[in-house]
C-alpha positions in Angstrom: -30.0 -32.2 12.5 -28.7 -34.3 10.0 -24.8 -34.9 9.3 -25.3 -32.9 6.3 -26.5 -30.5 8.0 -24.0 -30.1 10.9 -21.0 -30.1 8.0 -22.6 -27.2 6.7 -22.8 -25.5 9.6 -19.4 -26.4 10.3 -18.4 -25.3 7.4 -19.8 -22.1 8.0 -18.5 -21.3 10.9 -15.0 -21.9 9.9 -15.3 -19.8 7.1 -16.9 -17.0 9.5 -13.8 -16.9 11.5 -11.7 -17.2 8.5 -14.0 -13.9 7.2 -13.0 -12.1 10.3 -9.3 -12.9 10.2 -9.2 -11.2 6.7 -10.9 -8.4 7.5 -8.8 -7.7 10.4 -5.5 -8.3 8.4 -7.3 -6.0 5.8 -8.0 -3.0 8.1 -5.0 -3.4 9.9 -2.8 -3.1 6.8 -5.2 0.1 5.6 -4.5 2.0 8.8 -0.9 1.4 8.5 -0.7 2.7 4.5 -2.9 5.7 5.4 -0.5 6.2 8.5 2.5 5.8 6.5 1.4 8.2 3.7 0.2 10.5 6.2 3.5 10.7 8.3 6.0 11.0 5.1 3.5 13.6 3.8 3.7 15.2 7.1 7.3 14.8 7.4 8.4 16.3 4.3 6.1 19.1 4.6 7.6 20.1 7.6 10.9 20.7 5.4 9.3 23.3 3.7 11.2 22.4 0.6 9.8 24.1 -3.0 10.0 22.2 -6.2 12.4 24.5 -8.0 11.6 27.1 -10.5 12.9 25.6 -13.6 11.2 21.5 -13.1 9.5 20.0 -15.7 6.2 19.9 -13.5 5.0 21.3 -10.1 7.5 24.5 -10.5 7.1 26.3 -7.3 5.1 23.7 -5.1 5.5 22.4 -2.0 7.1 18.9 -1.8 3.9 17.1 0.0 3.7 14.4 -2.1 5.2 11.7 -4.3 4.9 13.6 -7.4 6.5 16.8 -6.0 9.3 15.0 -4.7 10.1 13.1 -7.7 10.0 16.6 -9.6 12.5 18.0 -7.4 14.8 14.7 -7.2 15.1 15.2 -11.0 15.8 18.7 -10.9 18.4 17.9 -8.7 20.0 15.8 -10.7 19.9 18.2 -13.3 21.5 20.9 -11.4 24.6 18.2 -10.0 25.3 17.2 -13.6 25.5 20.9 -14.9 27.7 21.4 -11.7 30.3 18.7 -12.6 30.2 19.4 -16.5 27.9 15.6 -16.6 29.8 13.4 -14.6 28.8 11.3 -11.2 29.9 11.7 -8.6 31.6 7.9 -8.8 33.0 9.5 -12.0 35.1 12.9 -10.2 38.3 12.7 -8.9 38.9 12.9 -5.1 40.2 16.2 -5.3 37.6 17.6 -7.6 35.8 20.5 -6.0 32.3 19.8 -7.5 32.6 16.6 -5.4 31.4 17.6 -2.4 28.6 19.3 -4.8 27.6 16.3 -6.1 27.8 13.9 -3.5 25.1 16.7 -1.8 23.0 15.9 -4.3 23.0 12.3 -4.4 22.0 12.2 -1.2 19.4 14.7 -1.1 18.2 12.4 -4.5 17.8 9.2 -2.1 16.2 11.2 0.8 13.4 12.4 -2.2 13.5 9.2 -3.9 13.1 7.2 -0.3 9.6 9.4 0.3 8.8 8.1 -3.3 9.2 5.2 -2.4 7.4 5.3 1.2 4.3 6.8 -0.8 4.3 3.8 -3.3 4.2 1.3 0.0 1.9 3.2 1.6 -0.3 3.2 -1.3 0.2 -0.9 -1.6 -1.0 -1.5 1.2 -4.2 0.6 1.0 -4.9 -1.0 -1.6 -4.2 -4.6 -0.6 -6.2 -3.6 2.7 -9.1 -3.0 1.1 -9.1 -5.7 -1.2 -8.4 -8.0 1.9 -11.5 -6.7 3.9 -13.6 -6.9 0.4 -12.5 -10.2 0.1 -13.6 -11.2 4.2 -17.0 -9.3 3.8 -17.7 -12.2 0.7 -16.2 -14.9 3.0 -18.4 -13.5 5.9 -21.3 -13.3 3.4 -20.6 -16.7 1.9 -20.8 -17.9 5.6 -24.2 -17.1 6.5 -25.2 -18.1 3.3 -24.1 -21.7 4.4 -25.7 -21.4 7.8 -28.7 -20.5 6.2 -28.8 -24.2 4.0 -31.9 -26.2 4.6 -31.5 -29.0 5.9 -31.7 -31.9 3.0 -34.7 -34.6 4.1 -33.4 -37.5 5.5 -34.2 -40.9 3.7 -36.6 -42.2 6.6 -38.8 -39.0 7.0 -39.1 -39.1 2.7 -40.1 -43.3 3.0 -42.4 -42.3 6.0 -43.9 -39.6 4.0 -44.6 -41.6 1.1 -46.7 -44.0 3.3 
């Protein structure tokens, strides 16, 4: 085998193992999105929680998903500023009575808005797990398209051939 030859084979090697690291990193992080969409999804259906009756979208629904829960986080926001005539709740007084009110929904807001955000990261790292694992089946590809390199005819065997 020539030294060309071995460096390719070298070569491919490494970038087999490099192949497999990816797409190990790559299914790793898709198992944990889909389990992280799947538990939040699961966890907020187990609230039974309905978007309310007067949301712009998904009146009625159940809150399963990252668009339900955002519908309801903004109805609730709606309803807390009606409560309080439009202010905050940094913006009441301590003694205020629609405090407690608002401060109720602020954190039921974060709660929803928390899931949102779970769903997006979830969804992240899907994505970036499958890109990952596409990108390791190329390497892995790429790989045995090295090992597979003829080996190029060495300088003696070409002058011996010539004679």
């Amino acid at each position: 085998m020539t030294d060309t030859a071995t460096k390719s084979r070298a070569l491919g090697s490494t970038v087999r193992l490099l192949s497999v690291l990816v797409i190990v990193a790559g299914l790793i992080m898709l198992v944990g999105g889909a389990a992280t969409w799947f538990t939040v999804q699961s966890q907020l259906a187990d609230e039974r929680i309905t978007v309310s009756d007067d949301a712009d979208w998904f009146a009625g629904e159940k809150i399963d998903g990252p668009l339900t829960a955002y519908a309801e986080a903004e109805v609730i926001e709606k309803h807390s500023l009606e409560a309080s005539g439009g202010k905050t709740y940094a913006e009441l007084g301590r003694e205020d009575p629609t405090r407690q009110t608002v401060m109720t929904g602020s954190f039921l807001r974060s709660s929803l808005f928390t899931s949102v955000v779970s769903f997006g990261i979830a969804a992240l790292a899907m994505g970036l797990g499958l890109v990952l694992a596409l990108i390791g089946y190329s390497l892995l590809s790429l790989s045995r398209r090295l090992d597979a390199l003829p080996a190029p005819a060495s300088a003696a065997s070409t002058a011996s051939a010539a004679s």
